[in-house]
N, C-alpha and C positions, 0 to 999 in steps of 0.2 A: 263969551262962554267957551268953555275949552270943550275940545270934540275928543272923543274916545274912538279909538280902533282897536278890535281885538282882529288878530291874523291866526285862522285857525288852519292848521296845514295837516293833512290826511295823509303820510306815507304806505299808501295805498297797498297792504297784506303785510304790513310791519310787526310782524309778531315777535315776541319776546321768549318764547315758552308756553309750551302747554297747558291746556286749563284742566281743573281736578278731574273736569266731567268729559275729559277729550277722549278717553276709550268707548264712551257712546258715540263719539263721532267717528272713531277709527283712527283718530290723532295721536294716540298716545307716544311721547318722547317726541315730536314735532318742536323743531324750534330753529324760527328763521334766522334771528339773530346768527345766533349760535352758528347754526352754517355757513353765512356768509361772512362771519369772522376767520374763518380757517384760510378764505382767499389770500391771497398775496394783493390782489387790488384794496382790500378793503383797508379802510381810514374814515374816523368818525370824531375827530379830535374835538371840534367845535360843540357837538352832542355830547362828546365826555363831558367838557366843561358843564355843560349844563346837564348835569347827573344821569348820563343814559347808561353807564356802569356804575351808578351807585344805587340802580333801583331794586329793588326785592326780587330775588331770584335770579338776579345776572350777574354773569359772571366778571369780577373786578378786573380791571386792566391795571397798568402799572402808574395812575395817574394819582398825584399829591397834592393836585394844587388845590387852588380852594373851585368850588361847585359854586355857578355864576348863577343857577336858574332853582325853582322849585320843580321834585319827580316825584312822579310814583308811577304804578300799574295799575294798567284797568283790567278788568274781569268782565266779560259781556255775559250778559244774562236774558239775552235773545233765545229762544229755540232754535238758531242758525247758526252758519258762520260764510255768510255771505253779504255782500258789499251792500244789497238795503237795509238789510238788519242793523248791521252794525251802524252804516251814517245814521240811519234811523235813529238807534239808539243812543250814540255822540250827542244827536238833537234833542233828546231827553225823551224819546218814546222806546220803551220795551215790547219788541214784541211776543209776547206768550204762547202765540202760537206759531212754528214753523210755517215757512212758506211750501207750497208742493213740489215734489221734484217726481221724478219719470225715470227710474234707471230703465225701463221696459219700453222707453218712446211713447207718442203722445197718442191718448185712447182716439177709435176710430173717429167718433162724432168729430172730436176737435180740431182732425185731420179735413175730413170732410167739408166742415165748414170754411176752413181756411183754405182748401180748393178752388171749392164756387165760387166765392165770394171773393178771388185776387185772377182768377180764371187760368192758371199754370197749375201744374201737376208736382210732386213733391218727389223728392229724393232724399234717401237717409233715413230722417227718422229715429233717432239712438242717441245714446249718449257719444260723446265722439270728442278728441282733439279739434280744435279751430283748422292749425296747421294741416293734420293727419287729413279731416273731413274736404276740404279743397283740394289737397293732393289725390285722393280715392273717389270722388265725386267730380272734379272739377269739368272734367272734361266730357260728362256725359250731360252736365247741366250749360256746357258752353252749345252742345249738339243739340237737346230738348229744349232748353229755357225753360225747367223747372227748378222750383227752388230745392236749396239744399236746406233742411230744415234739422238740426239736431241740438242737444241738449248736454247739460252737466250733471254733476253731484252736486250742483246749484239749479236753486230753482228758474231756470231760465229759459225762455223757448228763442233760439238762435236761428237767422236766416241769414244765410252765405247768397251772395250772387254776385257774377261779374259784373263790373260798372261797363264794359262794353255790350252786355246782352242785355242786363236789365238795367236803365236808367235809374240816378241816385232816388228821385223822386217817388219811382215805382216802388222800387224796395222801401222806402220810407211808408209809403202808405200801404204798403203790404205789411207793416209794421204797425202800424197804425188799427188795420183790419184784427190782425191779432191781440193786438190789447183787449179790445172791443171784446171776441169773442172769448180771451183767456180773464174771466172774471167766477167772484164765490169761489166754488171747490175747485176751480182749475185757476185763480187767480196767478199765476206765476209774478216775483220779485217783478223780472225782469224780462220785455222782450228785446231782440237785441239784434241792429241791421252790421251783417259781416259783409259789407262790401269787400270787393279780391280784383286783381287782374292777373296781366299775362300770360303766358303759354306752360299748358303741361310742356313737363312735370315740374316748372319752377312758378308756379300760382303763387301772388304774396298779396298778403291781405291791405289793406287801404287805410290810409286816415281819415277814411270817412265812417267811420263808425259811429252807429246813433244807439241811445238807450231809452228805451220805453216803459216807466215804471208806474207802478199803481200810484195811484194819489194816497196819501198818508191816511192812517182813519182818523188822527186826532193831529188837533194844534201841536208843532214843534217850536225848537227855540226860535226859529228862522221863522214861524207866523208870528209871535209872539213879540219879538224886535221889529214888525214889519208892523204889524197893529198900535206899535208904542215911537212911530216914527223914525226908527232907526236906518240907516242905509244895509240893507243886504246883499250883497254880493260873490257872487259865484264864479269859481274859476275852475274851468278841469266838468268832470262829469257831475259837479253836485246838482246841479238844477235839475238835468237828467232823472237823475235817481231821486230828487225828489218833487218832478212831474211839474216842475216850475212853482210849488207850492211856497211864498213864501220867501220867492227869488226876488228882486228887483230888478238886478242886474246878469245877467249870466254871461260869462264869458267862456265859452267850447274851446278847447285845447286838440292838439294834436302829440302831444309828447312829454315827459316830463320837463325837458329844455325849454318848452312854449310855457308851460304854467308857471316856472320858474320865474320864465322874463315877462310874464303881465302878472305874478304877484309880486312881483319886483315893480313894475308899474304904478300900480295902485300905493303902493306904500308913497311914492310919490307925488298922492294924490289927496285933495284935501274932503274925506268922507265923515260919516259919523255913524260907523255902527261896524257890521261884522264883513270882514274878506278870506271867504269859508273855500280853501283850497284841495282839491283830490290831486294827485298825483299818482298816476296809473302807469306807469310806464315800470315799478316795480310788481307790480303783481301781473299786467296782460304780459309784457316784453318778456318775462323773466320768473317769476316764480313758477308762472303755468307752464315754461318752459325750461324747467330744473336747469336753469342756468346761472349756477352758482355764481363766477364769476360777471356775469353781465349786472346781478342786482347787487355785490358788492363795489362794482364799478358804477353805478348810478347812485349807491347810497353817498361813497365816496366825491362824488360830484356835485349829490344838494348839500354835502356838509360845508365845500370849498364854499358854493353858492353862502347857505347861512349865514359865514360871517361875513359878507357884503353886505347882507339882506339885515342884520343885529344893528348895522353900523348906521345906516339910517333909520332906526327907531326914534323916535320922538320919547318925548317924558313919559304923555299919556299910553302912549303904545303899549300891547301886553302880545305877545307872542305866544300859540299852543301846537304843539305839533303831538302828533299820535298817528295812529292805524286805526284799522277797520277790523282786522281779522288775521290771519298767519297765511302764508303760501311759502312752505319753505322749500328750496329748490332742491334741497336734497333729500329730502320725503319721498318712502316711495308714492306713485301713484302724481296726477298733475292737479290733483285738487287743492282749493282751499283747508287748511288746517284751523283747530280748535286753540285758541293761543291769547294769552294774554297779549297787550298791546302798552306800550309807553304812554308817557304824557310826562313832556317838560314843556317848561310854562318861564317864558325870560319877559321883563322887563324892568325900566328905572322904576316903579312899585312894586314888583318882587321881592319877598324875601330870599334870598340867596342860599342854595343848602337844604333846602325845607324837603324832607322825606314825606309824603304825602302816606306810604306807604302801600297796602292793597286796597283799591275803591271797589266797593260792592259791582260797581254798574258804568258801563262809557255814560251812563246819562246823567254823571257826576258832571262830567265836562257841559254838558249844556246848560244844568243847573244853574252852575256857576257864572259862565257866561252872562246868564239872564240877573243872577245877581250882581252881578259888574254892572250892570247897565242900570241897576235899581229898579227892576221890573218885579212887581209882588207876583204875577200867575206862575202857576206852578206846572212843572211839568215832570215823567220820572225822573228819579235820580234826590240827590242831594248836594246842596253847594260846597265847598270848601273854600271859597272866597276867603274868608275869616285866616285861616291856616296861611292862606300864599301872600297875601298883602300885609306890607311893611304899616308899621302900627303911626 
C-alpha cells in the first residue's frame, strides 16, 4: 500500500498584503512581502517557480517560465492575527472570537495569584519589546529574582528570567502555574517562557523558549488524522501552540536552520500522514525586530534549502507552504500585521499553474488536507482538493 506525506511548512508571519479589514487592526498598507523585496539579500526563485508572484495581489517579477506548483491567498477570518489563531485556523478551526490582550498590563487578581502561587515578586508588567524589556528590567530581576512579566498586542502573558537566577525548570512551571490561572475571560493564546542570560547591558535571550497554549475547543485536522490512523508530526513550535493536541510526534526546534534540517529529516523517513512544520525564526528573529534585511536574508536561505528539499519528493509527496499572519519589518510599530498569507502547493499530483485564487479561510488548507487523506469529518473551511489534483 502506498503511504502518503503531505509537508506542510508555516513561514512563520509570511504575509503577502494587507487584509480588507486590516484598518481595525491598525494594519492598513502592511506588507511583508513587499518590504522585504526591496532588500538587496532577497532571492525567492524556487517560490517564483512555484507561483509566489503569480498570486492575487502581488506584485509580478520578471519571471516567464512556466509555474511548477498550484497558488493562491488565504484570507484569515479569525478575530486575530496571532500565531494561535492563525495555526488554529490552517487546522480548520475559526476562531470568532478574539483572544484577550492587555495594552494596560495584567488586572491585579491575575498578578496576585501568580505571586503566591510561584512565590517571586513581579516586575514590569506592560506591554513591552522582548529585547527592550531585558535590557530595562534585566538587571533588577538578576538583583531580586522576580520575574519580569510583560505582554504584546498579542494575546500573550510573557515571563523573561535569567537561566542563571531562575532554573529552566522553574520558569517552566511558573509557566505552567500561569496557564492554570490564565483561563475563561483571561484565557490568553499564549503563555510564554523568555529564558535570557548574560550581563547588563548586553542580556540576549535563550533558545530555550517554551509556549504554553490553551487546548483547542474543538477537533482540528491534526485530531482528526490522528483518530483515522495517520502519522502526525511536529516540527518547530506546532505541538506547542497546539498543547500536544493531536501531535504524535513533536519535534522543538531552535531556529529556522534546525527545522529546516529535521524536516529535511523526516522527508527521509518512511511515514504516513502529515509533517506540520513552523518556522519561527522570520517572525521572532526578524519581523518583531523590523529587520528588513535579516528576514529577506532568511527567506533567501529556505528558498536555496527548497530546492533540495523538492528534489527528494517521492510521487505520493505533496508539499504546502504558507504563513500564519504578516509581521512586516518595515511597519511602523513591532507588532504582528493583518495580511493575507500564501499557499503553494508542489507535487508529482499537482496541477501545475493552477490559480487557486482568494480562499475565504486558512481553514481551506486543512480542509483539503483531510480530503487528501480521504477523511469524511469535517472541519471549518472548504477543500480544494478537486482544483490542485491532476485528473
Amino acid at each position: 500500500m502506498s503511504r502518503k506525506r503531505v509537508f506542510l511548512i508555516v513561514l512563520d508571519s509570511f504575509g503577502i498584503g494587507y487584509e480588507p479589514d486590516a484598518a481595525e487592526f491598525g494594519d492598513e498598507g502592511s506588507n511583508t512581502l513587499a518590504t522585504i523585496r526591496k532588500s538587496p539579500l532577497f532571492t525567492a526563485k524556487h517560490m517564483e517557480k512555484l507561483g509566489l508572484f503569480s498570486i492575487d495581489g502581488v506584485e509580478k517579477s520578471g519571471y516567464d517560465g512556466t509555474i511548477e506548483g498550484a497558488f493562491g491567498r488565504m484570507q484569515e477570518q479569525s478575530k486575530a492575527k496571532d500565531t494561535t489563531a492563525g495555526h488554529w485556523e490552517i487546522a480548520g478551526l475559526i476562531s470568532k472570537k478574539s483572544f484577550p490582550v492587555y495594552p494596560d498590563g495584567f488586572p491585579e487578581e491575575i498578578m496576585d495569584a501568580f505571586e503566591k502561587q510561584t512565590g517571586r515578586g513581579i516586575l514590569c508588567n506592560k506591554p513591552y519589546s522582548g529585547t527592550d524589556v531585558i535590557r530595562d528590567f534585566g538587571q533588577e530581576h538578576v538583583e531580586t529574582g522576580k520575574w519580569i512579566v510583560y505582554t504584546s498586542a498579542d494575546s500573550v502573558f510573557q515571563i523573561a528570567a535569567h537561566e542563571k537566577v531562575v532554573p529552566l525548570e522553574e520558569l517552566y512551571e511558573a509557566c505552567r502555574v500561569a496557564r492554570r490561572i490564565l483561563v475563561g475571560e483571561h484565557g490568553v493564546g499564549r503563555v510564554i517562557a523568555r529564558p535570557f542570560d548574560g550581563s547588563a547591558p548586553d542580556f540576549k535571550r535563550t533558545a530555550n523558549r517554551h509556549d504554553f497554549s490553551l487546548v483547542p475547543p474543538r477537533p482540528t485536522m491534526l485530531n482528526l488524522l490522528q483518530e483515522n490512523g495517520f502519522d502526525t508530526i511536529s516540527i518547530g513550535k506546532i505541538s506547542d501552540i497546539f498543547a500536544g493536541s493531536g501531535i504524535n510526534q513533536g519535534q522543538p526546534t531552535k531556529s529556522n536552520e534546525d527545522g529546516m534540517r529535521r524536516t529535511m529529516e523526516m522527508i527521509k523517513t518512511d511515514f504516513n500522514g502529515i509533517c506540520f512544520t513552523n518556522l519561527v525564526d522570520f517572525d521572532m528573529s526578524y519581523g518583531h525586530r523590523n529587520d528588513i534585511d535579516g528576514y529577506a536574508k532568511a527567506t533567501a536561505l529556505f528558498d536555496e534549502w527548497l530546492s533540495r528539499f523538492m528534489a527528494l519528493m517521492k510521487k505520493e509527496d505533496i508539499l504546502m507552504i504558507t504563513g500564519d499572519h504578516g509581521c512586516d519589518p518595515g511597519y511602523p510599530g513591532t507588532d504582528h500585521t493583518r495580511e493575507y498569507t500564501p499557499i503553494l502547493i508542489y507535487g508529482e499530483q499537482i496541477r501545475p499553474g493552477v490559480n487557486l485564487g482568494t480562499r475565504k479561510s486558512f481553514a481551506d488548507i486543512g480542509a483539503t488536507i483531510l480530503d487528501l487523506f480521504g477523511i469524511r469529518e469535517k472541519t471549518d473551511g472548504e477543500s480544494f482538493k478537486e482544483q490542485i489534483l491532476k485528473l
